[in-house]
C-alpha positions as CSV (number, residue, x, y, z in Angstrom):
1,X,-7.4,-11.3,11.6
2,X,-6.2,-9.6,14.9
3,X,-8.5,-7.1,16.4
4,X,-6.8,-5.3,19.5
5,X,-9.6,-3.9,20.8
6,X,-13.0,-1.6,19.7
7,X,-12.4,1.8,18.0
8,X,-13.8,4.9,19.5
9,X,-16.9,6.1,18.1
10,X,-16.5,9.0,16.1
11,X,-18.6,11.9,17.3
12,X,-20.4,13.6,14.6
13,X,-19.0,17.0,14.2
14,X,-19.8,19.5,11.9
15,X,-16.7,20.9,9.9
16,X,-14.8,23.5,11.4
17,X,-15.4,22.3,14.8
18,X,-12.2,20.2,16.5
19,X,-11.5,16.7,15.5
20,X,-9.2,14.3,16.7
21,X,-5.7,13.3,14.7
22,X,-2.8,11.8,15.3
23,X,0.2,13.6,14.9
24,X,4.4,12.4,14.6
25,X,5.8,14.6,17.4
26,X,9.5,12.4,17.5
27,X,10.6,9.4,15.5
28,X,8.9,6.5,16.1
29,X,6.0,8.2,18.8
30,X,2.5,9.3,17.7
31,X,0.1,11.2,20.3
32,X,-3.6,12.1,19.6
33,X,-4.8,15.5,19.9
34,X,-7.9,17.6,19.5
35,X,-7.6,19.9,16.1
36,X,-9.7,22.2,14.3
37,X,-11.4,20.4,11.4
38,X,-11.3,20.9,8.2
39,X,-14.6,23.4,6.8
40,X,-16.6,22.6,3.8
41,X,-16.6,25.4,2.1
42,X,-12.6,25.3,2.3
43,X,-12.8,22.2,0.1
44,X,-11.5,23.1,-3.6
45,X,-12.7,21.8,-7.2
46,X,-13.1,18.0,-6.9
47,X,-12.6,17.8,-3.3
48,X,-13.8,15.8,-0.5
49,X,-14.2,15.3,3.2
50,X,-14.0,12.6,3.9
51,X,-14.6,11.0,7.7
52,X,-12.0,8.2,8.5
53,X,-13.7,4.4,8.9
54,X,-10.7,3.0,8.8
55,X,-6.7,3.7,7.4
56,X,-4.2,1.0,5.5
57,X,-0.5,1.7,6.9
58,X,1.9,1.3,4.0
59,X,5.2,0.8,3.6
60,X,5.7,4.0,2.7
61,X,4.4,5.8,5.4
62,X,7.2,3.9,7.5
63,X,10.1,5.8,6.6
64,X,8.3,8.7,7.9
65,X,7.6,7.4,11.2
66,X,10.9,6.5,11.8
67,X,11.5,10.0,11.5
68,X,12.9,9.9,7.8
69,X,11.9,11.7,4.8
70,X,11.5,10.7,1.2
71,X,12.5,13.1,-1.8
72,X,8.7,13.0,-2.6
73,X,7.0,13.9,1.1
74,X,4.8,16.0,0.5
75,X,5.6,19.9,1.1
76,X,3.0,20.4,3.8
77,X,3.9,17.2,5.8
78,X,7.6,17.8,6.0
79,X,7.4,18.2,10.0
80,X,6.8,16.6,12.7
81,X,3.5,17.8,14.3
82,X,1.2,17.8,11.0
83,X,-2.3,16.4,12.1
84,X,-2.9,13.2,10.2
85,X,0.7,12.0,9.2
86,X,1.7,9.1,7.8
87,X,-1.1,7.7,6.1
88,X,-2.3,7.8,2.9
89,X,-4.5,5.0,2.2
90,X,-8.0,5.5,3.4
91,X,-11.4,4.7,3.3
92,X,-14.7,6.1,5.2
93,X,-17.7,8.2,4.3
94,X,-17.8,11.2,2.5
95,X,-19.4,14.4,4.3
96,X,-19.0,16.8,1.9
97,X,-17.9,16.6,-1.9
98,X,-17.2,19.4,-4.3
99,X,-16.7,16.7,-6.8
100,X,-19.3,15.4,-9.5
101,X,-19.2,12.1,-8.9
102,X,-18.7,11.3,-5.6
103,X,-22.0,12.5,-3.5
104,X,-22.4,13.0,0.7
105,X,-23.0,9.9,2.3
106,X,-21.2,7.5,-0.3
107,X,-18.5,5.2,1.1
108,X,-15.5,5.8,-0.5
109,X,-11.9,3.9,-0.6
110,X,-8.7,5.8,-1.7
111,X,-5.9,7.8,-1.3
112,X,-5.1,11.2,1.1
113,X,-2.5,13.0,-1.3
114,X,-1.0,15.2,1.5
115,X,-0.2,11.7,3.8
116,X,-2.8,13.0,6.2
117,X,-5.6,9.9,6.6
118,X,-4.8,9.6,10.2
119,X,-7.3,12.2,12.0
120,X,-11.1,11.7,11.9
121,X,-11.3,14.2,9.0
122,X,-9.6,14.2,5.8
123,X,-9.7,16.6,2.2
124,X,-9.3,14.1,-0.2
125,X,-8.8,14.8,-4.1
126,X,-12.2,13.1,-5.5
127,X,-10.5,11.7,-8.5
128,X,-7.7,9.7,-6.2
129,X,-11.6,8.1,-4.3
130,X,-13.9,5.5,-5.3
131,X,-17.5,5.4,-4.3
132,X,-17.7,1.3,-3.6
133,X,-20.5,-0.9,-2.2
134,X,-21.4,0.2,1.2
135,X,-21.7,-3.2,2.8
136,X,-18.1,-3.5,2.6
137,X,-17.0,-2.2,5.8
138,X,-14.1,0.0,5.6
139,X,-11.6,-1.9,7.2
140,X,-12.0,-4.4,4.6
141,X,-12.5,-1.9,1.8
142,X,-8.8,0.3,2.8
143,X,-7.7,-3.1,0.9
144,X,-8.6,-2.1,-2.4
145,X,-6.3,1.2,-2.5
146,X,-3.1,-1.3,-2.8
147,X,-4.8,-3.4,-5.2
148,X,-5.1,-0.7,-7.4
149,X,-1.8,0.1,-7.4
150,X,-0.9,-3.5,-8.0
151,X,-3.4,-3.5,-10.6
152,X,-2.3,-1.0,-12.5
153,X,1.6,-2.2,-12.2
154,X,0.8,-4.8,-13.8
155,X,-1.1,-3.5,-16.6
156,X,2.1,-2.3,-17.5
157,X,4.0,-5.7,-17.9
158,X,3.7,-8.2,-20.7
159,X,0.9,-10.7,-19.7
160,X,2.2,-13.0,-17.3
161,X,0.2,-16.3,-18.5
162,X,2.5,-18.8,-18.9
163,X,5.5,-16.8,-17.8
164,X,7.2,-17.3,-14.6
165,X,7.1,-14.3,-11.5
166,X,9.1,-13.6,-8.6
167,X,8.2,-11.1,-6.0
168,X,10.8,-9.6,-3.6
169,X,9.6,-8.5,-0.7
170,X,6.5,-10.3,1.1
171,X,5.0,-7.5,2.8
172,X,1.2,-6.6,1.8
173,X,2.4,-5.2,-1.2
174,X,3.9,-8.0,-2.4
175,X,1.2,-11.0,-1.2
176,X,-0.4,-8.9,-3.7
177,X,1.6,-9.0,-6.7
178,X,1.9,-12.9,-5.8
179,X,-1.8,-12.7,-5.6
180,X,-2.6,-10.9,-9.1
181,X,0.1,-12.9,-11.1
182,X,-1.0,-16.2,-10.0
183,X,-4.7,-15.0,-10.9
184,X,-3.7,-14.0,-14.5
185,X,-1.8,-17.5,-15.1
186,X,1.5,-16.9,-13.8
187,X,2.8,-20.9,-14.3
188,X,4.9,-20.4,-10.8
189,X,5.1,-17.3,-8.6
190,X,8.2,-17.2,-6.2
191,X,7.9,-15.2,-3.2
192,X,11.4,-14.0,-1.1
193,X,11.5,-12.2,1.5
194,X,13.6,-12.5,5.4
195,X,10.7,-13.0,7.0
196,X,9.2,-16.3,6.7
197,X,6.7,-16.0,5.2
198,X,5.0,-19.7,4.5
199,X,2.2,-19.5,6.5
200,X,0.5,-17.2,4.1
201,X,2.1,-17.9,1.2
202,X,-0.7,-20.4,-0.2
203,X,-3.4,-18.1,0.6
204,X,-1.7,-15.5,-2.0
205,X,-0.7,-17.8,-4.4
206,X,3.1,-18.0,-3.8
207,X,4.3,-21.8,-5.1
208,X,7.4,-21.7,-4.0
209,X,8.0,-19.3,-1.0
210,X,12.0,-18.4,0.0
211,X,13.1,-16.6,3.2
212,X,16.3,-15.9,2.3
213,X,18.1,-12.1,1.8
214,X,17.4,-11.2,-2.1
215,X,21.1,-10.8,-3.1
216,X,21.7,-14.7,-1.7
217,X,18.6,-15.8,-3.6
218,X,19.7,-14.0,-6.9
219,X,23.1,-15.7,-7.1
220,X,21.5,-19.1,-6.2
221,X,19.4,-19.4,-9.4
222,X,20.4,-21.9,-11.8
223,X,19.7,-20.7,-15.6
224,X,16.2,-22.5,-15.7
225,X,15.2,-21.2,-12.2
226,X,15.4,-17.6,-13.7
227,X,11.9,-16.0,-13.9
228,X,10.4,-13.9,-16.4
229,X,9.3,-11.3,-14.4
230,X,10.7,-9.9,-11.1
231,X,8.9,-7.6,-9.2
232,X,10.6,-5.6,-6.7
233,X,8.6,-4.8,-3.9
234,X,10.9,-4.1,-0.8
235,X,12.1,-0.7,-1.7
236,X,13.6,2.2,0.7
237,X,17.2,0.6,-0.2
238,X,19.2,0.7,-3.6
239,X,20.5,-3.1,-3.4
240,X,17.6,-4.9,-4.0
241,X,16.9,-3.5,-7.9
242,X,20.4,-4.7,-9.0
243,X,19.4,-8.2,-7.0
244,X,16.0,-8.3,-9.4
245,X,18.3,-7.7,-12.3
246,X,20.9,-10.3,-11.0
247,X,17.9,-12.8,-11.0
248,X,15.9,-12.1,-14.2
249,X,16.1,-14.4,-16.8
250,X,17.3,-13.3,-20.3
251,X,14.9,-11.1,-22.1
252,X,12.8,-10.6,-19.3
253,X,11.4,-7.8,-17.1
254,X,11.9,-6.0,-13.9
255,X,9.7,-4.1,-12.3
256,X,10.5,-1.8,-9.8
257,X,7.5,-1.2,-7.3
258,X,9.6,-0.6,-4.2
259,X,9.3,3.2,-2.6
260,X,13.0,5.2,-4.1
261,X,14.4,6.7,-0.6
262,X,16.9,8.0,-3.0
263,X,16.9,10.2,-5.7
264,X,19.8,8.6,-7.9
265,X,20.2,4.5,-7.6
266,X,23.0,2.6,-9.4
267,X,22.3,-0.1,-11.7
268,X,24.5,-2.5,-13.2
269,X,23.6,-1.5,-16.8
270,X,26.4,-3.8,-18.6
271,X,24.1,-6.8,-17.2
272,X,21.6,-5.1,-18.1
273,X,22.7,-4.8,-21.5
274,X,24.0,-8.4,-21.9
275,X,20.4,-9.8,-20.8
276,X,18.3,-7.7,-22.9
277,X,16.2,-6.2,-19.9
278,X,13.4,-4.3,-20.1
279,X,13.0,-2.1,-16.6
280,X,9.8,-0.7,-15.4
281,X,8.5,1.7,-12.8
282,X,5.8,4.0,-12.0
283,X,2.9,5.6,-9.8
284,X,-0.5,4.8,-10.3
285,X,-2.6,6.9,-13.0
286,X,-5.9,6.8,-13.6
287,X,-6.5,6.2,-9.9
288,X,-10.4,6.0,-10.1
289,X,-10.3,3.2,-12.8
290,X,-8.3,1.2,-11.1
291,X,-10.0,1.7,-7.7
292,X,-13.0,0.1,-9.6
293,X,-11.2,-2.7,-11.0
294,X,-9.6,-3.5,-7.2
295,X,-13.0,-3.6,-6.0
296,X,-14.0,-6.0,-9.6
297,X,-10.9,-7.8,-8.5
298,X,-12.1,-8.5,-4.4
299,X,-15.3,-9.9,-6.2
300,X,-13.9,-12.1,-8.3
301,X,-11.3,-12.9,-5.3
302,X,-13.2,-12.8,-2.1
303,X,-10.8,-14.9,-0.2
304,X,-8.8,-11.5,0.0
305,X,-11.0,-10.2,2.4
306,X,-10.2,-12.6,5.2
307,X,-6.8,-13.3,4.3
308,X,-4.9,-9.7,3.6
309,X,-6.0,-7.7,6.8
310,X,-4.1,-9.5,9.9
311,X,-4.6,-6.8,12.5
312,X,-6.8,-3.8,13.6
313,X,-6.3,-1.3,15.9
314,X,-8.3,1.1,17.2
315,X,-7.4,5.0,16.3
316,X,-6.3,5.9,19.9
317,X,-4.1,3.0,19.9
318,X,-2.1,3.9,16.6
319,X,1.0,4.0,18.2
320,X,1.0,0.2,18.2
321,X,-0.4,-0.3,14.5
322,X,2.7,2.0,13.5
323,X,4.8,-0.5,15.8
324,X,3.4,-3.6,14.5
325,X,3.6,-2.5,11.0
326,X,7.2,-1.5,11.3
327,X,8.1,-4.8,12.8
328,X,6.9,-7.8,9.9
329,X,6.1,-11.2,11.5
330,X,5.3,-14.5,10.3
331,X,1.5,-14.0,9.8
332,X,1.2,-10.8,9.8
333,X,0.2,-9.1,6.5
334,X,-1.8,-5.5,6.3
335,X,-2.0,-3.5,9.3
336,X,-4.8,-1.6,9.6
337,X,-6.5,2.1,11.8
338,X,-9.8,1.7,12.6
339,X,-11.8,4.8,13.4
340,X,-15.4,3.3,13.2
């Protein structure tokens, strides 16, 4: 793991008195400012303050620092200059809670639903946190918020023991699909992506990693190279679910994981048809349960937590996280905010 440097300590400010956040004020350029914070007793039914430790950058949060917007951006963070945006996957200590289960001081992993983790503050919804075991520091816990979502994906699916997987796309989202199939029996998991990605390939489970473009890969499979499941986890682009259905084997399954920029993709439904395909998608429910299990899952897996997080930056340098994140390189894997 790469560590650019020590995060500023977070003063500890009372609610309602300024914070600091970063804030998108042109494609591609962040700049921290001083903000009023949120106040506790603005926090709604099952809400929570939460003060950032440290923030996961997703792929989703890219298209949104590149100055794009996505048909599900939230209503409030459709501008540049919102405090906090893009991030969404967070993890810190809670400071004030209006929800049952999570109390003041827990450390808690999880999701900021308005895309606004980036600023020392954050409201949270209390059912999209998890209150996990404080001696995992937060810039290892922001792990388990993709977990869950992988976790949950592939809940959906037929069990994968004995079945073969491919994974398109080799970002952190899709070291963990590689990860999780090859944990539940997956007889070979199949990793492509442009980037090369072999250097961390073993560490996630991947037998047989390809850097190749997915529509090149598809139409290079022999019959008995098909797998049983591919999951598409590139997204932001309509070509690559019609490669995962080029690739599947007969009778098999797609899921699509991958981020829709779109809201209408094509999909070559006579192939479809003639293979007897079974598509999937979906957001994560039951986004508390699943939190739990991701944090099951890391004890079970504990090699996770020094393999998935290759770089930290501190908050005033989140410029460069965004940067790094935006550009994938051989080693890199999650890309992480630290504000503590």
């Amino acid at each position: 793991m790469t560590d650019a440097g020590p995060a500023p300590a977070r003063p500890d400010r009372p609610g309602g008195a300024g914070m600091w956040a970063q804030r998108l004020v042109a494609p591609q350029q962040l700049e921290q400012v001083e903000v009023p914070a949120p106040r506790e007793a603005a926090l709604g039914p099952g809400e929570v303050l939460v003060a950032l430790g440290a923030g996961g950058i997703c792929g989703s949060d890219l298209p949104f620092f590149r100055g794009g917007l996505s048909p599900d951006a939230p209503a409030d963070a459709r501008e540049f200059g919102t405090p906090g945006f893009p991030m969404h996957e967070v993890a810190g200590t809670a400071v004030a809670s209006r929800h049952p289960d999570i109390g003041v001081g827990d450390a808690v992993v999880g999701w900021a639903p308005r895309f606004d983790g980036l600023a020392e503050l954050v409201v949270c919804d209390g059912d999209g946190l998890h209150a996990h075991d404080r001696r995992l520091p937060a810039r290892t816990a922001v792990l388990l918020q993709p977990l869950a979502c992988v976790l949950y994906a592939m809940e959906q699916v037929r069990p994968v023991a004995g079945r073969s997987v491919a994974v398109i796309g080799q970002g952190p989202i899709g070291l963990l699909f590689a990860h999780v199939a090859k944990a539940a029996g997956a007889t070979r998991v199949v990793g492509v992506d442009r980037v090369d990605r072999s250097g961390t390939a073993a560490a996630f489970g991947v037998d047989d990693p390809v850097r190749a473009a997915s529509d090149l890969w598809a139409t290079s499979l022999t019959d008995a190279e098909r797998p049983d499941l591919v999951v598409e986890a590139a997204g932001h682009q309509t070509a690559t679910l019609t490669h995962a259905v080029q690739a599947v084997a007969p009778g098999g399954e797609v899921f699509y994981f991958g981020v829709p920029d779109e809201l209408v993709y094509p999909l070559p439904m006579r192939l479809m048809l003639r293979k007897n395909l079974t598509l999937r998608c979906g957001v994560t429910w039951e986004r508390r349960r699943v939190l739990a299990r991701a944090e099951e899952y890391l004890g079970a897996h504990p090699e996770l937590a020094e393999c998935y997080v290759s770089h930290v930056f501190p908050a005033d340098d989140a410029q460069s996280a965004y940067e790094h994140a935006a550009h994938p390189a051989p080693g890199q894997v999650k890309v992480v905010v630290a504000a503590s």
